[in-house]
C-alpha positions in Angstrom: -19.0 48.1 16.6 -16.5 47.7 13.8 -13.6 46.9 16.7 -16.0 44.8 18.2 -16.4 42.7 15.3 -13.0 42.4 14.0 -11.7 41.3 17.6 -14.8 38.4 17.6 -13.1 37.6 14.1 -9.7 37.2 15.5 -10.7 35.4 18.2 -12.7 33.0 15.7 -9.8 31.9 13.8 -7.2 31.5 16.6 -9.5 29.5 18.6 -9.9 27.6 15.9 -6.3 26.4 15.5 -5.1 23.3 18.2 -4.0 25.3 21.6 -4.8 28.4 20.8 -1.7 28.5 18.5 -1.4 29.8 15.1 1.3 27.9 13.0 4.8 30.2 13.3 7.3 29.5 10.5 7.7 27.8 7.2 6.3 24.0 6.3 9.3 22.1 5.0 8.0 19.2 2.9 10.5 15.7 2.3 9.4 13.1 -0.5 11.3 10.5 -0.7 10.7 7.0 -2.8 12.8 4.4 -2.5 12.3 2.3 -5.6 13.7 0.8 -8.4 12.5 -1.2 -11.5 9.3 -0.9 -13.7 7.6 -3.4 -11.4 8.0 -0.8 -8.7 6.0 1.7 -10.5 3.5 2.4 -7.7 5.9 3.8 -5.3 7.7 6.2 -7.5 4.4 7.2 -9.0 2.7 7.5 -5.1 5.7 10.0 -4.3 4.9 12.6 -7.4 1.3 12.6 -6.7 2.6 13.4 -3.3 4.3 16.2 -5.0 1.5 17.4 -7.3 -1.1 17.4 -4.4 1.4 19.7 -1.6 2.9 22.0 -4.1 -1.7 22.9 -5.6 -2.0 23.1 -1.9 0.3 26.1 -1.7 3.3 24.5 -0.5 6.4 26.3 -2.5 9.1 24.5 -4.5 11.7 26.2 -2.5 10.5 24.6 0.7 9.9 20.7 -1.4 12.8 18.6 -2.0 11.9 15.0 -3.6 14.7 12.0 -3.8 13.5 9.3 -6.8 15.6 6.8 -8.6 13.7 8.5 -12.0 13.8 5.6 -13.8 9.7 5.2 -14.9 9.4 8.2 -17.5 12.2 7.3 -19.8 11.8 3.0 -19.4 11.9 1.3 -22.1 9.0 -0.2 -20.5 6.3 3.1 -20.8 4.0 2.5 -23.3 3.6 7.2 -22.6 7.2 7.8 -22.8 7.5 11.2 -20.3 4.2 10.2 -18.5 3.7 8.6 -15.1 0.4 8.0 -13.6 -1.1 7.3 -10.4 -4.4 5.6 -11.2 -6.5 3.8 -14.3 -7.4 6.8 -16.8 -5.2 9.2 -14.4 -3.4 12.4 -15.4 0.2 13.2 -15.5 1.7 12.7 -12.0 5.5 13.2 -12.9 5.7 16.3 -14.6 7.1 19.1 -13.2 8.6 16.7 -10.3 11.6 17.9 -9.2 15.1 16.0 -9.7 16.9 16.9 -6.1 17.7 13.8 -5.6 17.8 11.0 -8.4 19.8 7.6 -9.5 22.8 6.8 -7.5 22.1 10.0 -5.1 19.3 8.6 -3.2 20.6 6.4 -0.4 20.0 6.5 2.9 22.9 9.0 4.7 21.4 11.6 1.8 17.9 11.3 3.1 18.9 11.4 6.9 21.1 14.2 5.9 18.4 16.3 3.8 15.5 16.3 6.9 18.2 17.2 9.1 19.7 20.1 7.4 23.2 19.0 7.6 25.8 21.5 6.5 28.2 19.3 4.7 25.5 17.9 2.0 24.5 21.5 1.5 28.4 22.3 0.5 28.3 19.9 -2.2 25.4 22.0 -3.5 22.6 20.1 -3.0 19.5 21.1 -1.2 18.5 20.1 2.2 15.8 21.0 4.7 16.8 24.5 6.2 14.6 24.7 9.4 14.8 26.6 12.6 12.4 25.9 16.3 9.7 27.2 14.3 9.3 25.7 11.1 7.2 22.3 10.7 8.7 19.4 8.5 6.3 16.9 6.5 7.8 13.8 5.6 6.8 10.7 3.3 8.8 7.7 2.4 7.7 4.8 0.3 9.6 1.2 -0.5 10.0 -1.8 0.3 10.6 -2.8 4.4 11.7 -5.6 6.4 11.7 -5.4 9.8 13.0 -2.5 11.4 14.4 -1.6 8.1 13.3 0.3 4.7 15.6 -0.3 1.1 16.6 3.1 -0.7 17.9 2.0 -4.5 21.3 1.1 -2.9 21.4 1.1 1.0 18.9 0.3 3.5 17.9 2.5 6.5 17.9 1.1 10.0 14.6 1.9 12.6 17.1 3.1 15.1 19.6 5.0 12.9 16.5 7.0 11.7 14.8 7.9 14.8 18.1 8.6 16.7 18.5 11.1 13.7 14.9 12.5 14.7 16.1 12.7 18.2 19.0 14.7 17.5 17.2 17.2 15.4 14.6 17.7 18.5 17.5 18.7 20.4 19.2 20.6 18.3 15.5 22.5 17.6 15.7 21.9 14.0 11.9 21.9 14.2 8.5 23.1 15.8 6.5 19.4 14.9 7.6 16.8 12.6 5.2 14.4 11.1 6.4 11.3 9.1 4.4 9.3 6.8 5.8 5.8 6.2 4.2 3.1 3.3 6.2 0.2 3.5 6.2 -3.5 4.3 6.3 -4.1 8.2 6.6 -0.3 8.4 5.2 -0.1 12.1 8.7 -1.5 13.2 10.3 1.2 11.9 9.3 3.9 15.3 7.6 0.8 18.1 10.0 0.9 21.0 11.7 3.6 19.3 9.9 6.6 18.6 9.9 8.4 22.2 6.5 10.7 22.7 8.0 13.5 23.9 10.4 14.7 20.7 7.4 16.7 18.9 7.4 13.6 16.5 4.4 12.2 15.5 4.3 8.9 13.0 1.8 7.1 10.4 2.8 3.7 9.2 1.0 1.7 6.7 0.8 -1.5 8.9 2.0 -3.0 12.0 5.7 -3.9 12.5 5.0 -7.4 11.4 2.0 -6.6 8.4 2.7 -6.9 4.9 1.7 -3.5 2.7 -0.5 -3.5 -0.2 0.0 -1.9 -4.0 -3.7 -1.5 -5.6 -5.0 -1.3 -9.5 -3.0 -3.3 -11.6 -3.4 -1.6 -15.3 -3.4 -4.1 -18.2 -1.6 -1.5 -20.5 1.6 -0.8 -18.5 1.5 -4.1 -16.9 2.2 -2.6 -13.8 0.5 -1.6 -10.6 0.1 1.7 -10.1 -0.3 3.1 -6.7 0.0 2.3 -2.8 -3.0 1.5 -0.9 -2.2 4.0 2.4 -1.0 6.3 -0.3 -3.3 6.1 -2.4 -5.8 6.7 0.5 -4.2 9.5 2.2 -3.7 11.6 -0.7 -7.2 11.0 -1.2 -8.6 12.4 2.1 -6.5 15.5 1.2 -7.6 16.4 -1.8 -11.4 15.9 -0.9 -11.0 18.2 2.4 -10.2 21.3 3.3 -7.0 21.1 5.1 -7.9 24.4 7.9 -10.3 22.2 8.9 -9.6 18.8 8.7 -6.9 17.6 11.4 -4.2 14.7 11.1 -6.5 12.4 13.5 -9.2 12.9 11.4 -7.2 12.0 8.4 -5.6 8.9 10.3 -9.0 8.0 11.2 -9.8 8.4 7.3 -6.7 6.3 6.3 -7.5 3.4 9.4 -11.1 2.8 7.9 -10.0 2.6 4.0 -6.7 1.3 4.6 -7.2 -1.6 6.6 -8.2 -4.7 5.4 -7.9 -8.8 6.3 -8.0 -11.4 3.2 -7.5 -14.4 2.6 -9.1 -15.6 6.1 -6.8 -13.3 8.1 -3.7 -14.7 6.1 -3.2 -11.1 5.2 -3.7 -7.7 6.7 -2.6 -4.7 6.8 -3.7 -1.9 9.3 -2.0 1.3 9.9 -0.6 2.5 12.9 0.3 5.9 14.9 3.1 6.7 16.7 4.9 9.4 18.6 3.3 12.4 19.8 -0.4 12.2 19.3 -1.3 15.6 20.5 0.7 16.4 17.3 -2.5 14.6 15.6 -5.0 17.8 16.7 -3.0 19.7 14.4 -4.7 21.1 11.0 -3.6 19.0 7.9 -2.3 22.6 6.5 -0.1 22.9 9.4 1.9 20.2 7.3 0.6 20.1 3.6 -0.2 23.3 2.7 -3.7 25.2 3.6 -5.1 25.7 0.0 -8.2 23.7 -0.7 -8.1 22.6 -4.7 -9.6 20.6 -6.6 -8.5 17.1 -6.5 -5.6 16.0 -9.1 -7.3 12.1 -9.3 -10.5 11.9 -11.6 -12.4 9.2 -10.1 -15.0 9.7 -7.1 -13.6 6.9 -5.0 -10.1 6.2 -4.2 -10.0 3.1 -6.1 -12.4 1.2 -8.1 -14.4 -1.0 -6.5 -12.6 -3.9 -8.8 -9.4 -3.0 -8.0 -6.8 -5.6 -7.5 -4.4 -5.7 -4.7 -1.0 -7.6 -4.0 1.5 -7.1 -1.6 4.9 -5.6 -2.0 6.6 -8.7 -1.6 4.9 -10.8 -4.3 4.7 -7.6 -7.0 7.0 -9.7 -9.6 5.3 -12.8 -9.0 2.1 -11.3 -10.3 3.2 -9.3 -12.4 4.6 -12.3 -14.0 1.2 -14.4 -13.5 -0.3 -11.6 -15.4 1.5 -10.9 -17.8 1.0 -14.9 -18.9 -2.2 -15.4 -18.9 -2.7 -11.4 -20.6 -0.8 -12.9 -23.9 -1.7 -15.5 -26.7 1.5 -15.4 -28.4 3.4 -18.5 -27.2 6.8 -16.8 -27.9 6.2 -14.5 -25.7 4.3 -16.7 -23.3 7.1 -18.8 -23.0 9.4 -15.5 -22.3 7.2 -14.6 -18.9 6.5 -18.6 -18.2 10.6 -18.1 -18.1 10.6 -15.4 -15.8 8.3 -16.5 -13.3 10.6 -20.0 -13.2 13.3 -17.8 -12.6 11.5 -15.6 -10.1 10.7 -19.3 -7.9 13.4 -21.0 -7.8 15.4 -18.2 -6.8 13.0 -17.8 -3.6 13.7 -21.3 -3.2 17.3 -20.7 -3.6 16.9 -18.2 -0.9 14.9 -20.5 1.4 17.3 -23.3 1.2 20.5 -21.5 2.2 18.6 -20.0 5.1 17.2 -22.8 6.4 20.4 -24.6 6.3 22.0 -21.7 8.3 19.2 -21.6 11.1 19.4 -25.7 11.4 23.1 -25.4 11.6 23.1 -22.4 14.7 19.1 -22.9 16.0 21.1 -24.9 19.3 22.3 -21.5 20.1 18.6 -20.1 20.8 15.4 -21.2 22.6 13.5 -21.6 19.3 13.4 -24.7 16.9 14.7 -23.7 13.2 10.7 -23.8 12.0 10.1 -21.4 14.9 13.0 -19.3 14.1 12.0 -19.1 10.1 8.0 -18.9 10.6 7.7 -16.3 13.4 8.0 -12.7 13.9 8.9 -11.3 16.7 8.8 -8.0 17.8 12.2 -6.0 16.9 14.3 -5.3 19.9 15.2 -1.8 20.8 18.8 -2.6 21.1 19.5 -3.5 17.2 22.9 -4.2 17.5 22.8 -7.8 17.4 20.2 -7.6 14.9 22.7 -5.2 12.7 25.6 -7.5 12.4 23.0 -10.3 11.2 21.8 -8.4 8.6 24.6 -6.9 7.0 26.8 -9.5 7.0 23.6 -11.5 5.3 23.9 -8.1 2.9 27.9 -8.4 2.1 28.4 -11.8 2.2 25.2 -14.1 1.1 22.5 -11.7 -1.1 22.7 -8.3 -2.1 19.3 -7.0 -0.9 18.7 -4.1 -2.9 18.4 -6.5 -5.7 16.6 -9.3 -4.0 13.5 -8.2 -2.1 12.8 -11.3 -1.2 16.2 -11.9 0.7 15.0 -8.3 2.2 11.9 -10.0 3.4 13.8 -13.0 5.1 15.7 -10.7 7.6 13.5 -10.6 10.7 14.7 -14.5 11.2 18.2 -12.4 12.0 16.1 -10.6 14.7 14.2 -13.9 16.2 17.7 -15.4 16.2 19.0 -12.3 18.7 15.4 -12.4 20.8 15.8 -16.4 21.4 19.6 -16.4 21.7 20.7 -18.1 25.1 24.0 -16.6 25.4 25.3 -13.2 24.0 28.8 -14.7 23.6 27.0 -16.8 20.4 26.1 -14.0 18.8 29.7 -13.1 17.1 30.0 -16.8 16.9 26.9 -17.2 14.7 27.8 -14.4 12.8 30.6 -15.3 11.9 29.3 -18.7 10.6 27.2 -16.6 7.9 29.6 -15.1 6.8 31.6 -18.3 6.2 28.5 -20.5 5.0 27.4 -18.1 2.5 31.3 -17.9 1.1 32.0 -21.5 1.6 28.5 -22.6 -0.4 29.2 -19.7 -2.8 26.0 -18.3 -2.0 25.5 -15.6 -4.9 23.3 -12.5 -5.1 20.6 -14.7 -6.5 18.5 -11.5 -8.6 14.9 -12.0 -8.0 13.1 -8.6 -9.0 15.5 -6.3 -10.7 14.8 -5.3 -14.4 
């Protein structure tokens, strides 16, 4: 009876698990934020609640490795010197977060080179995933993205570079499943047309390859936003379920119904997206994040407030600035943000001009009118080579676009360019010309965002 029993108990459990398969191995878990600057606050602070909530859900710190500029604790700009936090009234995110990875150290060769395990990062004694065919690897990155492309501090990350990266540890078995959370503008670019289905990859975005993303809950006291909106929601469905139980498609189902929203008459949206393998989806949540069900690190019964403001990534310092004017009666320093929100315009302007005056000048080389070529957004093509030169030419030569986000936001015109342009013989031409126009106009790294 006993043997009978234990057997039915067995049999419970496995069957309970996706295939018939318990999980073999060790869970690796990658955190990576990519930003920079006070007004960035929410992405860094997203990233250690990502922390806090895998490591109370039994994931170790041996088997956690987390790359962040570190620059909110200590900023002259905390009103809680040492304290980050993740939502209005919230606890401590930041403590206890480790420092892998920090200032000049987080780029994007180090994070392709950390979820891959490579040897020669490891021999300069850092830490990088170590994972055979039977370990799984979680990973979540957060930042600023343009299409088919996310920023790191210094550096920017190409869709293909990273996926060919993923396709290269699926060969060389460097992992059972992999699943990759991604919060950024445009972030569905980043696998579309180039996440294949068959590398056990599977893929969350935050929005479509040509959606803005969305920061949530401004707070009035470190005028600042403080968290990510797909972050902010996904960290929420695991901390209010029990990960045996809960799967990843229940949880992208979760983050799909909270997540998405239109406003502004359909001006803006943003709606997640799934890509890859999405058998990988019927997986348990603990297969990934860990499999111990505590109590939730966030205090409030909802994921935000029902109040809560949103803005998009993009327009963060904008806002910010916006904010900060009207939150003030002092006309000293009034005049100071008045001041900075001048200088936040007219460098978009500055932006917009020059890249106008490029298109107009090279828009005879490609099917598209130069309002075409600025205004749409094409879908990015899986050959990015063309694209490539574009962009980091526009990088070296015209605006450096780890310090001008809104230059970042510009560079899918380099991709409608390549999509509309009649012969491929132009395409060195026209690069060329961007090169020279942004050196011959003195085009300067115009700073739009940068503390």
């Amino acid at each position: 009876m006993k043997l009978v029993l234990i057997f039915s108990l067995v049999v419970l459990v496995v069957s309970a698990m996706p295939n018939g398969q318990a999980p073999e191995g060790q869970t690796w878990v990658v955190l990576c934020s990519g930003g920079i600057g006070w007004g960035n606050y929410a992405i860094s602070s997203n990233v250690y609640h990502a922390y806090q909530t895998v490591k109370k859900q039994g994931i170790p710190d041996k088997n956690i490795i987390v790359m962040h500029y570190d620059d909110l604790a200590n900023s002259k700009s905390n009103p809680t010197p040492g304290v980050v936090v993740n939502e209005l009234n919230g606890t401590d995110v930041y403590k206890g977060v480790p420092k892998d990875y920090v200032g000049a150290d987080v780029i994007p060769q180090n994070f392709l080179d950390v979820i891959s395990g490579e040897a020669a990062l490891e021999a300069k004694g850092k830490r990088v995933v170590k994972s055979g065919p039977k370990d799984n690897i979680f990973v979540y990155f957060m930042d600023h993205g343009s299409q088919g492309s996310v920023l790191f501090p210094k550096g920017y990350l190409y869709a293909d570079d990273l996926n060919n990266r993923l396709k290269k540890m699926n060969q060389e078995q460097k992992f059972a499943k992999l699943v990759f959370y991604l919060e950024a503008c445009d972030s569905g670019s980043m696998f579309e047309k180039h996440l294949p289905t068959d590398i056990n990859v599977y893929a969350i975005t935050s929005s479509r390859y040509n959606e803005l993303s969305w920061m949530c809950t401004h707070d009035t006291y470190r005028k600042t936003y403080l968290g990510g909106w797909f972050g902010v929601n996904w960290l929420f469905d695991s901390e209010h379920n029990d990960p045996q139980v809960e799967i990843l498609d229940k949880q992208y189902n979760y983050i799909v119904e909270h997540n998405n929203f239109t406003m502004d008459n359909a001006t803006h949206s943003q709606n997640a997206q799934h890509y890859g393998d999405l058998k990988i989806a019927q997986q348990h949540i603990s297969d990934f994040l860990g499999a111990k069900k505590v109590p939730p690190t966030g205090a409030n019964s909802v994921a935000v407030p029902a109040n809560a403001e949103f803005v998009n990534f993009r327009d963060i310092p904008i806002k910010l600035a916006e904010k900060n004017i009207q939150s003030t009666n002092d006309i000293y320093e009034k005049q100071i943000y008045v001041d900075e929100l001048s200088r936040l315009l007219k460098g978009r302007q500055y932006v917009d001009k020059h890249l106008r005056a490029f298109v107009d000048s090279v828009h005879h080389m490609t099917r598209l009118d130069t309002n075409a070529l600025l205004n749409s957004k094409l879908e990015l093509s899986e050959d990015m080579t063309c694209y490539k030169k574009f962009v980091d030419t526009f990088h070296d030569k015209c605006f450096n676009m780890n310090k001008n986000t809104y230059a970042f936001s510009k560079i899918h015109v380099f991709n409608n360019i390549c999509n509309q342009m009649i012969n491929d013989n132009h395409v060195d031409v026209a690069v060329a010309f961007l090169g020279q126009y942004c050196t011959q106009n003195s085009v300067s790294g115009y700073m739009t965002n940068i503390e």
